[in-house]
C-alpha positions as YAML, in Angstrom:
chain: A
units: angstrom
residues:
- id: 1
  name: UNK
  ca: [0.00, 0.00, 0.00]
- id: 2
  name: UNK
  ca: [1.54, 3.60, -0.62]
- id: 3
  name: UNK
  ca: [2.43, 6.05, 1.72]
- id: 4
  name: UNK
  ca: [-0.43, 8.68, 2.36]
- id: 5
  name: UNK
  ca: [-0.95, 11.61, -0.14]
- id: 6
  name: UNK
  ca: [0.94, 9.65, -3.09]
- id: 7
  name: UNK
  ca: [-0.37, 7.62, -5.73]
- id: 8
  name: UNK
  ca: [0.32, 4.46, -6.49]
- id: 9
  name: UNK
  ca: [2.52, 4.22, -9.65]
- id: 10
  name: UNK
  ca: [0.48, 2.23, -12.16]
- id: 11
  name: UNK
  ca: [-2.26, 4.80, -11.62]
- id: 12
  name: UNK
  ca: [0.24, 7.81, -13.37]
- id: 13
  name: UNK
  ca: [1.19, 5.63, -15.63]
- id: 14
  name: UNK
  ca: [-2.01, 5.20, -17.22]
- id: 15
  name: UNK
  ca: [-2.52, 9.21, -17.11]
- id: 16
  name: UNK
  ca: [0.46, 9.49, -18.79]
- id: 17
  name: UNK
  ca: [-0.84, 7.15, -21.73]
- id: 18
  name: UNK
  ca: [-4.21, 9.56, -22.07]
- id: 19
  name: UNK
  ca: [-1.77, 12.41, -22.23]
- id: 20
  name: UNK
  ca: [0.43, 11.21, -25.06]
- id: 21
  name: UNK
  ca: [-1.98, 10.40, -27.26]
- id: 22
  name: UNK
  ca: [-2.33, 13.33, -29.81]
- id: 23
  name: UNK
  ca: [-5.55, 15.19, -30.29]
- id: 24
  name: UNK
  ca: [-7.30, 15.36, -33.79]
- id: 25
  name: UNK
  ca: [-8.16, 18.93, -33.55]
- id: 26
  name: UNK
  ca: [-5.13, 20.69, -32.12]
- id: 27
  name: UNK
  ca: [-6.14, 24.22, -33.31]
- id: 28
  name: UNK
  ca: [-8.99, 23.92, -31.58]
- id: 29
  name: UNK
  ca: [-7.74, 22.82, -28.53]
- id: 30
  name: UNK
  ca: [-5.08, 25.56, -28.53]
- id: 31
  name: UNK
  ca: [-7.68, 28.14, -29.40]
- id: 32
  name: UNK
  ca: [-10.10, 26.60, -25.96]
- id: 33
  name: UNK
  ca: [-6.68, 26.87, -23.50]
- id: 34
  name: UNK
  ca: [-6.27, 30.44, -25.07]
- id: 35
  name: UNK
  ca: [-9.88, 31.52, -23.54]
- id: 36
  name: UNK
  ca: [-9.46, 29.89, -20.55]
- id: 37
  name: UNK
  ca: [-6.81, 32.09, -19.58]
- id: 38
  name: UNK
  ca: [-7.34, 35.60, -20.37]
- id: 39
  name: UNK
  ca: [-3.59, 36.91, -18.79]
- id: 40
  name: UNK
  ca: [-1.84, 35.20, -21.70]
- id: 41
  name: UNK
  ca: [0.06, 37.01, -24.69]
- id: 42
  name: UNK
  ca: [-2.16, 36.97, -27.47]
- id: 43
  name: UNK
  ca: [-0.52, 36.95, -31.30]
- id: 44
  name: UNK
  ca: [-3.08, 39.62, -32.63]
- id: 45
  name: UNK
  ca: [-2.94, 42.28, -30.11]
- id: 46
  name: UNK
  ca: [-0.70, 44.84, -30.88]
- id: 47
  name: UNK
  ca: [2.33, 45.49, -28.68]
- id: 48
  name: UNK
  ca: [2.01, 49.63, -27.37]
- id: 49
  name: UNK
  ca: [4.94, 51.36, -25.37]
- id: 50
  name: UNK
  ca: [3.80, 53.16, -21.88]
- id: 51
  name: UNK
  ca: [3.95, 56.62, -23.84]
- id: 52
  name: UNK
  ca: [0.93, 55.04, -26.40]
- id: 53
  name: UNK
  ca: [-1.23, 53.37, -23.68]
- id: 54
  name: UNK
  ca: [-1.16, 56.51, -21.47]
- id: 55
  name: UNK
  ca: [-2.15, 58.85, -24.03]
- id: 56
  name: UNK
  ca: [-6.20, 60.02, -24.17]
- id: 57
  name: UNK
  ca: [-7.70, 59.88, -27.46]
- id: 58
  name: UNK
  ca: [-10.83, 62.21, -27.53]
- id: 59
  name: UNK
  ca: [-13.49, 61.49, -29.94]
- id: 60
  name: UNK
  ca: [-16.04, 64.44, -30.78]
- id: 61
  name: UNK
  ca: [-19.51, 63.52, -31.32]
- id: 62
  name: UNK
  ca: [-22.05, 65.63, -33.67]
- id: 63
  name: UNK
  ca: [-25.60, 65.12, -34.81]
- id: 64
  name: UNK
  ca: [-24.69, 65.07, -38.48]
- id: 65
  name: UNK
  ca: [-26.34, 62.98, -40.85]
- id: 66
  name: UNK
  ca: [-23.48, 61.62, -43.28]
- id: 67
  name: UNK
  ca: [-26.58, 59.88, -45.11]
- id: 68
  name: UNK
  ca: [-28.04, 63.01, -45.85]
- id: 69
  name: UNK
  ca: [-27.42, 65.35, -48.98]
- id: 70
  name: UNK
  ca: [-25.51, 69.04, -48.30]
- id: 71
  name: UNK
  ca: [-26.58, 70.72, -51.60]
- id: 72
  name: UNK
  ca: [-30.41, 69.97, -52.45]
- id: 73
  name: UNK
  ca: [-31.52, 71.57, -55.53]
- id: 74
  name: UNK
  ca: [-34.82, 71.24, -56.54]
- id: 75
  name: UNK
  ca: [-36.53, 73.15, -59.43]
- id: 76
  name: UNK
  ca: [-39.67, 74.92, -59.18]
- id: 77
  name: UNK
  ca: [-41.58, 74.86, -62.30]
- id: 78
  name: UNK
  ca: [-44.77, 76.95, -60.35]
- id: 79
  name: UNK
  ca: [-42.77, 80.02, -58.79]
- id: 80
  name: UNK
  ca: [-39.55, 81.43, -60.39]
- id: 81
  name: UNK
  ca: [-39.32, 78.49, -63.17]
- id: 82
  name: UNK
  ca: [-35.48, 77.87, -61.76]
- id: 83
  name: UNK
  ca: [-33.20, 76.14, -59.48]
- id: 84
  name: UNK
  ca: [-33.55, 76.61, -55.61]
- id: 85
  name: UNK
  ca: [-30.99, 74.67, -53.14]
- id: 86
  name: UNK
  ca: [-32.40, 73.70, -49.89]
- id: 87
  name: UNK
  ca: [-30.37, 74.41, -47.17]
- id: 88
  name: UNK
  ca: [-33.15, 72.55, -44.60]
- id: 89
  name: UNK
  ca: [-32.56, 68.78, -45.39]
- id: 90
  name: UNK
  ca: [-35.04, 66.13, -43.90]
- id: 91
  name: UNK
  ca: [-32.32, 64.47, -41.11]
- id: 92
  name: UNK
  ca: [-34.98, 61.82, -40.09]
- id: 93
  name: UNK
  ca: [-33.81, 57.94, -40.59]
- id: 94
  name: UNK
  ca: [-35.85, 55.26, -40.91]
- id: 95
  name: UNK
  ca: [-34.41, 51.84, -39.82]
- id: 96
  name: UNK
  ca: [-36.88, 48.82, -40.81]
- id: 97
  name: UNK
  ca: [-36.20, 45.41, -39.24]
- id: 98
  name: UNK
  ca: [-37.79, 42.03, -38.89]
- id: 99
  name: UNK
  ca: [-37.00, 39.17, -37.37]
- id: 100
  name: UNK
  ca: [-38.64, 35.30, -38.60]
- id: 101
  name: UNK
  ca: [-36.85, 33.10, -41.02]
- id: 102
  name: UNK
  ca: [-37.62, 33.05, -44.63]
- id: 103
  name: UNK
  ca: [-38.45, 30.18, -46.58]
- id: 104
  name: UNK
  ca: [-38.24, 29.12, -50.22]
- id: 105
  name: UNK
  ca: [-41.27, 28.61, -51.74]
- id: 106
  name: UNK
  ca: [-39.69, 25.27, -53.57]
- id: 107
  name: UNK
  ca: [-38.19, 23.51, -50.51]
- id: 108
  name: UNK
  ca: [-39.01, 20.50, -48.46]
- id: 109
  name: UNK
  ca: [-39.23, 22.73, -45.33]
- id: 110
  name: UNK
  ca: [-41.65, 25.05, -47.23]
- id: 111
  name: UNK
  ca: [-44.03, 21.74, -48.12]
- id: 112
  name: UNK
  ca: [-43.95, 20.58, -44.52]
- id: 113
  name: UNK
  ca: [-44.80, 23.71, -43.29]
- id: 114
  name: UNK
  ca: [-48.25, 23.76, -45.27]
- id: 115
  name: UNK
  ca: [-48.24, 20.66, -44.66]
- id: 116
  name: UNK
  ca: [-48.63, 21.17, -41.31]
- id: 117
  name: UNK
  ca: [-51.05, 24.12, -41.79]
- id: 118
  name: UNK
  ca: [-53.38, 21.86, -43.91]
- id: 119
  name: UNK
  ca: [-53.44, 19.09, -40.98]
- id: 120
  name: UNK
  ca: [-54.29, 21.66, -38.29]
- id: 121
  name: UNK
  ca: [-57.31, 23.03, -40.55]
- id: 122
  name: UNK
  ca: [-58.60, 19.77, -41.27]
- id: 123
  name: UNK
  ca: [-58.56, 18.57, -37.60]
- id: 124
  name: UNK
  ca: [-60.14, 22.15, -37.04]
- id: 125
  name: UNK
  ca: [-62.86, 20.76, -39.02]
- id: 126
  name: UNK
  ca: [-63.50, 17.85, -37.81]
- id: 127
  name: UNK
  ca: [-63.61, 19.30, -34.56]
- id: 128
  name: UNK
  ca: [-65.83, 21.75, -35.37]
- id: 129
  name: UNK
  ca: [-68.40, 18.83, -37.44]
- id: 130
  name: UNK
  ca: [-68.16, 16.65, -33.97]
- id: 131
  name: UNK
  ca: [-69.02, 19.32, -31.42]
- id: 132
  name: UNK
  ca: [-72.20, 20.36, -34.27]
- id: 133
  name: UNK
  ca: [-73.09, 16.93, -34.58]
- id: 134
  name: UNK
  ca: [-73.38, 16.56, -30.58]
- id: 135
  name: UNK
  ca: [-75.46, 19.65, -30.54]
- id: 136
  name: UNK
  ca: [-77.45, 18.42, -32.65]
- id: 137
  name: UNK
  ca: [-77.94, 14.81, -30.96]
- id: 138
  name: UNK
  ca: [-78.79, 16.63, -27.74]
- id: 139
  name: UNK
  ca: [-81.20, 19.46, -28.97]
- id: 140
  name: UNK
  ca: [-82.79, 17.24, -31.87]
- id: 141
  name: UNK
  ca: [-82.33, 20.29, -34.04]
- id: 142
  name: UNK
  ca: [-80.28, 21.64, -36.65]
- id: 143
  name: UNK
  ca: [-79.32, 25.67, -35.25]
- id: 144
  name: UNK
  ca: [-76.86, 26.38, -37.81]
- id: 145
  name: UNK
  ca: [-79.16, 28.30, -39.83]
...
């Protein structure tokens, strides 16, 4: 039996073995031990001196619209019968977005989905016949006029 605290020899060995064996994806194994430990030298950080990190870059923020036009010239046909710039531009942006998934028409995910929709009417249906046909047993009537 070993001493206390050690381990008995045959039990490293066998580490040893699971150790040696190469990986099949050694990149990204690498690229896992590199985010584990965020201290370590990186290849694609740049390297600054003291005199680059300590200096303050200011940026200066402004409401301009680099979308919009600075010289609008419109002619007026009704007034003057020339050209007249604009120097108030509309600055309003519209930004549109959706979010769902978008299917082709043609493909097998397209089919299942009506599919799908076509099942759920038809049980609808059904439904809808059963619970009037039970009506009808109990009242002895037709009310779906």
């Amino acid at each position: 039996m070993p001493a206390r605290g050690k381990k008995p020899v045959k039990a490293l060995k066998k580490k040893n073995k699971q150790e040696d064996e190469p990986s099949e994806n050694n990149q990204e194994d690498e690229d896992v031990a590199n985010m584990d430990n965020p201290n370590q030298i990186r290849d694609d950080i740049e390297d600054l001196t003291q005199e680059e990190k300590d200096r303050m870059v200011y940026k200066k923020l402004n409401s301009l619209n680099p979308q919009a036009p600075v010289n609008l010239t419109k002619f007026q046909f009704c007034k003057n019968r020339g050209f007249v710039t604009d120097d108030v531009v509309d600055q309003l942006v519209m930004h549109y977005c959706m979010e769902g998934d978008m299917l082709l028409g043609e493909s097998d995910d397209a089919r299942d989905q009506d599919d799908n929709k076509t099942n759920k009417t038809r049980k609808d249906k059904q439904l809808l016949d059963k619970m009037n046909t039970a009506i009808i047993a109990e009242f002895g009537q037709d009310n779906r006029k």
